[in-house]
C-alpha positions, 0 to 999 in steps of 0.5 A: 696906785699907792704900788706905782708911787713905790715903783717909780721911787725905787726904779728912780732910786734902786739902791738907796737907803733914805735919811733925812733931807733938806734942800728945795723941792723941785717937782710934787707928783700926786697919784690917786686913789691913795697913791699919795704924793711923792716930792723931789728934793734938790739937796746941797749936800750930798748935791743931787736929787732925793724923792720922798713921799706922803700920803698925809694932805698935811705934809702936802699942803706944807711941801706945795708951800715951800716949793711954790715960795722956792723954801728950804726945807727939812724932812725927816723920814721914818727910819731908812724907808723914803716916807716922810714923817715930819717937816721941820719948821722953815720960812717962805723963800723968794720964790720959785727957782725951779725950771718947770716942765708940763704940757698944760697951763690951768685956765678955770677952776669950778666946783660941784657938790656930787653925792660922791663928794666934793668935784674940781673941774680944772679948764686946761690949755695945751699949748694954743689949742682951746681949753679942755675941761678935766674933772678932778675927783681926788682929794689928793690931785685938787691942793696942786691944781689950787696952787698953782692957780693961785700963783701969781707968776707973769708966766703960768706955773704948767702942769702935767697931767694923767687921765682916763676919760677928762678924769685925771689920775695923777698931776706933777708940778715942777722939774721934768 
């Protein structure tokens, strides 16, 4: 899965030599299985969209916060490569600015203690069919699940979702 997240930064960026980036994150997609997460930036200048990734929770936890505050935020990466190696120190924004794309609204949050870990079942609602309960497996997957859940929003923050048998393998937050 870590192979995917390469492939769709370089099919989306073929002939880009990374730096560092500030602007707002726009869209957080999370793979499992180790593929880490991969965050899309809106820079001002040069204007246009950047992707970076991480496999470390603590640059994800820090970059869910700023997109869910609507922060900007600098990133510095490591070297010319697109692997995020530190984010600047930044302030919450005012919220989210983004247009939000995804088929399912998050419902219900549970927990299950399993002997393989620590199990996130999210209840999601497609459109007004009935919730459907999906079960998250992924360490890397939960922290975006809980985010938007805990976004206080008169509309609810949609995700998108990848899954194999109710288990989902990847989620993105944010632009299409």
């Amino acid at each position: 899965m870590k192979n995917s997240l390469w492939l769709v930064v370089f099919l989306i960026f073929p002939n880009v030599a990374f730096a560092d980036c500030e602007g707002k994150v726009v869209a957080i997609e999370a793979f499992a299985g180790g593929g880490g997460t991969a965050f899309v930036f809106a820079q001002d200048s040069p204007p246009g969209r950047t992707a970076l990734s991480s496999s470390s929770v603590v640059v994800q936890g820090a970059l869910i916060r700023a997109f869910m505050t609507g922060a900007k935020v600098k990133v510095i990466t490591e070297g010319t490569t697109s692997i995020i190696r530190r984010v600047e120190a930044f302030e919450p924004g005012n919220g989210l600015s983004t247009l939000l794309y995804g088929e399912y609204r998050v419902n219900r949050l549970a927990t299950q203690r399993t002997k393989d870990g620590d199990l996130l079942e999210v209840f999601l609602i497609k459109g007004n069919n009935p919730e459907t309960q999906f079960l998250v497996y992924d360490e890397t997957l939960q922290p975006l699940f809980f985010a938007v859940f805990e976004s206080k929003r008169p509309v609810p923050i949609p995700v998108q979702i990848k899954y194999d048998d109710k288990t989902v393998v990847a989620v993105r937050i944010g632009e299409k």
